[in-house]
C-alpha positions in Angstrom: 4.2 -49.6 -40.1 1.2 -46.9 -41.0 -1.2 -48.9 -39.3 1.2 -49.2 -36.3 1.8 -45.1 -36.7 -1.5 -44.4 -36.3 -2.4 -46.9 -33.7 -0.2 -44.8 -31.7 -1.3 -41.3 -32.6 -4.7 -42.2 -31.6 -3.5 -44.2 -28.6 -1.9 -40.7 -27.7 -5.2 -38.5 -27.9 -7.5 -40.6 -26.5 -6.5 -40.0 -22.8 -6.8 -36.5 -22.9 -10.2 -36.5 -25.2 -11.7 -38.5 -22.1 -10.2 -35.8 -19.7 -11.7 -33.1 -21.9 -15.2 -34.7 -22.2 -15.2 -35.4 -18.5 -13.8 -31.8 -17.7 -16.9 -30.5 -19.6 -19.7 -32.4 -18.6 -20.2 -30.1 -15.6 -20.4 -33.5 -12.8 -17.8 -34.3 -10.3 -18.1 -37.7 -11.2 -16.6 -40.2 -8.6 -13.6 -39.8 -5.7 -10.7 -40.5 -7.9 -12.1 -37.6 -10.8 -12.2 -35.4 -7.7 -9.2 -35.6 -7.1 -7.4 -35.9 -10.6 -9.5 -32.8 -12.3 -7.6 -30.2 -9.5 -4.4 -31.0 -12.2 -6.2 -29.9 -15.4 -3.7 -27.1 -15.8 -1.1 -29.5 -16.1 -2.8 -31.7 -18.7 -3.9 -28.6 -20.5 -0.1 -28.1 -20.8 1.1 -31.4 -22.1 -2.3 -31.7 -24.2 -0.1 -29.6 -26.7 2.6 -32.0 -27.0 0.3 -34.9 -28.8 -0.5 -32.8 -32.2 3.5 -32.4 -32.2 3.8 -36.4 -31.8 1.1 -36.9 -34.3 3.1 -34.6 -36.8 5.7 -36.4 -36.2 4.0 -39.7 -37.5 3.0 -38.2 -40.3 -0.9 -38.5 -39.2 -2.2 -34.9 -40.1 -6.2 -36.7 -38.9 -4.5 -37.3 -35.3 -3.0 -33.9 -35.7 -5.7 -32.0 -35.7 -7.8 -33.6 -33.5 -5.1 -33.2 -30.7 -4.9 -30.0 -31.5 -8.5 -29.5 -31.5 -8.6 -31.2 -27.8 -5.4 -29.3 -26.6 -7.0 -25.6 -27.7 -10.1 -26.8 -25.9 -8.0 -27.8 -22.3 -6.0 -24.7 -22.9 -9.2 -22.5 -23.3 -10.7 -23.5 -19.9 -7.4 -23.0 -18.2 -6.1 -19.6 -19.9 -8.5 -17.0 -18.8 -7.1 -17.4 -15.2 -3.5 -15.9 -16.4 -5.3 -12.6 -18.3 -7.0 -11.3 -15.6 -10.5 -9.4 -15.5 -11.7 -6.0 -15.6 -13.3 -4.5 -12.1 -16.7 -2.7 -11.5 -17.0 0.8 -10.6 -16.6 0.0 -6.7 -16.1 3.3 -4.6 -16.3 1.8 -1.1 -13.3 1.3 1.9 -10.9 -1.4 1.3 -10.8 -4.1 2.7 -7.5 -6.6 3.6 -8.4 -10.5 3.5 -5.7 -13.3 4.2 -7.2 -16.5 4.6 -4.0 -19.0 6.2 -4.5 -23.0 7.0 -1.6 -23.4 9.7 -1.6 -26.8 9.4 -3.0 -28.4 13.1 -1.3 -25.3 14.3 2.4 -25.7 13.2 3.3 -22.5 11.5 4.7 -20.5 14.0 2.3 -18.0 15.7 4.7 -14.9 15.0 4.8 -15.7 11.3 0.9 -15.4 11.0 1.0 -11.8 13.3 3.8 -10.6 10.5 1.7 -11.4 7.5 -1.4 -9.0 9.4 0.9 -6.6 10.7 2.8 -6.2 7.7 -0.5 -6.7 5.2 -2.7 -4.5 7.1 -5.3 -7.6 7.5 -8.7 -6.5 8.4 -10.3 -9.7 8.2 -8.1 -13.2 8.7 -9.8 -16.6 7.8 -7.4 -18.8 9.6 -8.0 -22.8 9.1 -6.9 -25.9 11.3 -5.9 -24.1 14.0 -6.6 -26.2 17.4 -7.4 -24.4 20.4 -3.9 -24.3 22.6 -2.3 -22.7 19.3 -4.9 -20.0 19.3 -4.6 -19.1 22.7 -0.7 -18.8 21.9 -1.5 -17.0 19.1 -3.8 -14.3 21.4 -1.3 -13.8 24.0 1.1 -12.7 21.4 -0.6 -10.1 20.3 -3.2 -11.2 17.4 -6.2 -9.2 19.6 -4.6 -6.2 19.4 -4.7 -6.1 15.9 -7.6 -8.0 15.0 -10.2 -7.8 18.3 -12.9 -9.2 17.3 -13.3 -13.1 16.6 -15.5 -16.5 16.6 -14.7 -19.9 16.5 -16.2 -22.4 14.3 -15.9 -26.2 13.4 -12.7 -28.3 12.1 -10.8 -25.3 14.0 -11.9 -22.4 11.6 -11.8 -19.0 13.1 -12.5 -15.8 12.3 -10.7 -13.0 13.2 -11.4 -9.2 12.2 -10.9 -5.7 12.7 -14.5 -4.5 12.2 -17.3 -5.7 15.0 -19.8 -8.4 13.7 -22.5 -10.5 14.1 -22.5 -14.0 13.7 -24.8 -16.2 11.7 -25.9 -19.8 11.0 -22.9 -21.5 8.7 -22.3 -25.2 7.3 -19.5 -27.5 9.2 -15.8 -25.8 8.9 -17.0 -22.5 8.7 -18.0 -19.1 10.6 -20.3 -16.6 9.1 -20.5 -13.0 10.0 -22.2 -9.5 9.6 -19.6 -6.9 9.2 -19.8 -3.4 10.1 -17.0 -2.0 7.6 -16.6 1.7 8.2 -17.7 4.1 5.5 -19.6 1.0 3.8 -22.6 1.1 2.5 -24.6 -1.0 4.8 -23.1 -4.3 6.5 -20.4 -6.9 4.6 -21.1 -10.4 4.8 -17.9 -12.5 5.2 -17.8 -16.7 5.5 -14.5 -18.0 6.6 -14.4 -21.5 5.1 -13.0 -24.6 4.7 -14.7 -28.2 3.5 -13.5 -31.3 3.9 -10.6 -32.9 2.0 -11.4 -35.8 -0.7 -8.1 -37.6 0.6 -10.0 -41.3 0.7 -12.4 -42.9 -0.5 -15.5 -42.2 1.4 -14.7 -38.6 2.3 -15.5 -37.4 -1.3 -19.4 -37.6 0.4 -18.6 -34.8 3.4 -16.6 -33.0 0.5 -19.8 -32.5 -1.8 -21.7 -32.0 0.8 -19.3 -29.4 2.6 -19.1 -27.7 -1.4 -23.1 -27.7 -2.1 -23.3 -25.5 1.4 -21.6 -23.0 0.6 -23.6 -19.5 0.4 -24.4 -18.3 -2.9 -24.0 -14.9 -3.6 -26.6 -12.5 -3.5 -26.1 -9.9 -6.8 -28.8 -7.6 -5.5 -28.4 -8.0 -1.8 -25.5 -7.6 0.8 -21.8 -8.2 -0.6 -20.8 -11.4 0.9 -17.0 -12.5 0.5 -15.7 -16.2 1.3 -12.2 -16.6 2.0 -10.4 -20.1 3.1 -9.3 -23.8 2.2 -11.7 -24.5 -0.4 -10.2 -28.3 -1.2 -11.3 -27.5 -4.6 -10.4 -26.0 -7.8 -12.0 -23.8 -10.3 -12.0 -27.5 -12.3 -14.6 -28.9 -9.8 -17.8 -28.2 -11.3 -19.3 -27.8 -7.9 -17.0 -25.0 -7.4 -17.9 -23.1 -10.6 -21.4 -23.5 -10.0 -21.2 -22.0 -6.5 -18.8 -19.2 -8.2 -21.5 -18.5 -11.0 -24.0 -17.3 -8.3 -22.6 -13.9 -8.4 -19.0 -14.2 -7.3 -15.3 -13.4 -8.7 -12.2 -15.5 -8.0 -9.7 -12.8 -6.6 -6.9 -14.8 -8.4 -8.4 -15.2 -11.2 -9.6 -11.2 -11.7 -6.1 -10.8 -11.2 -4.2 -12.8 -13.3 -2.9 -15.1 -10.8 -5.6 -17.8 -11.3 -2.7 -20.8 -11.3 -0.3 -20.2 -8.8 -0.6 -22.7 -6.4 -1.5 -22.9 -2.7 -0.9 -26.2 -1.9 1.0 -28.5 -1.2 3.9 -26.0 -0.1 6.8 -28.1 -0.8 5.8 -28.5 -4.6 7.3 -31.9 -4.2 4.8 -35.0 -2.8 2.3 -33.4 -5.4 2.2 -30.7 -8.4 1.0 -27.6 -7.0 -2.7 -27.0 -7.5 -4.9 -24.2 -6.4 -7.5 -25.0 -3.4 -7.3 -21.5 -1.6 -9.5 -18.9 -2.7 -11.1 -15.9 -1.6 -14.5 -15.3 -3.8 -15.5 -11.7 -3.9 -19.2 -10.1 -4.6 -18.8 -9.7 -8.5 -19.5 -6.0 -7.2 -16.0 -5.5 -5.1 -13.4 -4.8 -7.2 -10.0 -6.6 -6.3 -7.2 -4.2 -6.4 -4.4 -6.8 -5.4 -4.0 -10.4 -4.8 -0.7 -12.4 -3.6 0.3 -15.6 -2.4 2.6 -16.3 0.6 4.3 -18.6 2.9 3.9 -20.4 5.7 6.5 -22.4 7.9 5.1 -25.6 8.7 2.0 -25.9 7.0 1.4 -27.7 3.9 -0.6 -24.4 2.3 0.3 -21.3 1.5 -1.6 -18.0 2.3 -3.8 -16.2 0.2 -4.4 -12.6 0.0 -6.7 -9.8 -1.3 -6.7 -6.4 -1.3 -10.3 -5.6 -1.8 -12.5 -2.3 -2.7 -16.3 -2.9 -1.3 -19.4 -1.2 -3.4 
């Protein structure tokens, strides 16, 4: 019976010590990790559960090695629930919502609500094919936002501030903002990378996460908003994020609640939306929001420039 008892305790923590050692060693390491690390949260929170098991088998070893594995999960997940401080920004704000309307299925007056009634000055809008954004001008969406380019897998850009286009990696349009009352020009990326949804697509997905800009801590601001298809548990994601920017979810305590899928059901909900500000903008406000049809949910940021 003891050996049986501890057969099991064991049995318990080794799933979740291979999920921790994987989790830390800072690779993305084959198409099926890529796509089971975006629910670390959720193995984070059952981790917790296996110490209680162990107690209950009377093996205080097991014990406190789950608990040992559990506090590490826990400790890389955490931090996006506290929240962060913010630099001494003094600039004009600025209103991001980045939106994936799914092929164009969310209805067009739905998005022109969430920049009417969100003040959006700069919209990072994702799978949206070209007869749904010419339904989507005629409605009105140039009034509010007149300036705009298109780029790859039906990215476009859309903004309230003039701007100069730039050079940007597949799914994505870069631009030079003129921001009023900012000091110098903004650099904004609308993005979004592929989606590791087979095997064989997890090679366009690194490649789409290894492009995108760093930041540049001692040169213009630069802000990425859009469908990601990663989490802050991809290590490619954190690397890119350790050049110099700030999740705006995570600064403000809102680091795990979910943008996709939007039915919570098929899936658990897991966080692949983002918008990454210059660690020198501070982010005054941050929500999450719906959209009929589509399989994501908006993302938005209320952001103060240097």
């Amino acid at each position: 019976m003891g050996l049986w008892r501890t057969a099991v305790a064991w049995a318990l923590i080794a799933p979740f010590l291979m999920w921790t050692v994987l989790r830390l060693s800072g690779i993305d390491a084959g198409f099926r990790w890529i796509q089971l690390v975006s629910f670390t949260p959720y193995v984070a929170g059952a981790a917790f559960a296996v110490p209680v098991v162990a107690l209950l088998l009377r093996r205080r070893g097991a014990a406190a090695a789950g608990l040992a594995v559990a506090v590490v999960l826990g400790a890389l997940v955490l931090p996006r629930m506290l929240g962060e401080g913010q630099p001494p920004a003094k600039g004009p704000v600025l209103r991001v919502l980045s939106a994936n309307v799914r092929f164009g299925l969310t209805p067009p007056d739905r998005v022109l609500a969430l920049v009417r009634d969100l003040r959006i000055d700069v919209l990072s809008i994702q799978e949206l094919p070209p007869e749904a954004r010419r339904v989507l001008e005629e409605k009105g969406l140039l009034e509010l936002l007149p300036h705009t380019a298109n780029g790859t897998h039906d990215t476009t850009l859309y903004s309230r501030h003039p701007f100069q286009t730039a050079p940007a990696p597949a799914g994505a349009v870069r631009a030079a903002m003129d921001v009023p009352g900012a000091d110098g020009p903004v650099e904004f990326v609308a993005v979004h990378t592929c989606a590791p949804l087979r095997p064989g697509l997890d090679r366009c997905w690194r490649a789409g996460q290894t492009e995108l800009p760093e930041a540049t801590p001692e040169g213009t601001p630069r802000i990425l908003a859009g469908d990601f298809n990663a989490t802050l548990d991809h290590a490619s994601l954190r690397e890119t994020l350790s050049t110099g920017y700030r999740d705006a979810a995570e600064v403000r305590g809102a680091g795990l609640r979910p943008t996709w899928p939007a039915d919570g059901w098929s899936t658990p909900g897991i966080v692949i939306d983002h918008v990454f500000a210059d660690r020198r903008i501070s982010v005054l406000d941050y929500s999450v929001h719906g959209l009929p049809g589509s399989d994501h949910r908006a993302v938005y940021a209320e952001l103060r420039l240097p």
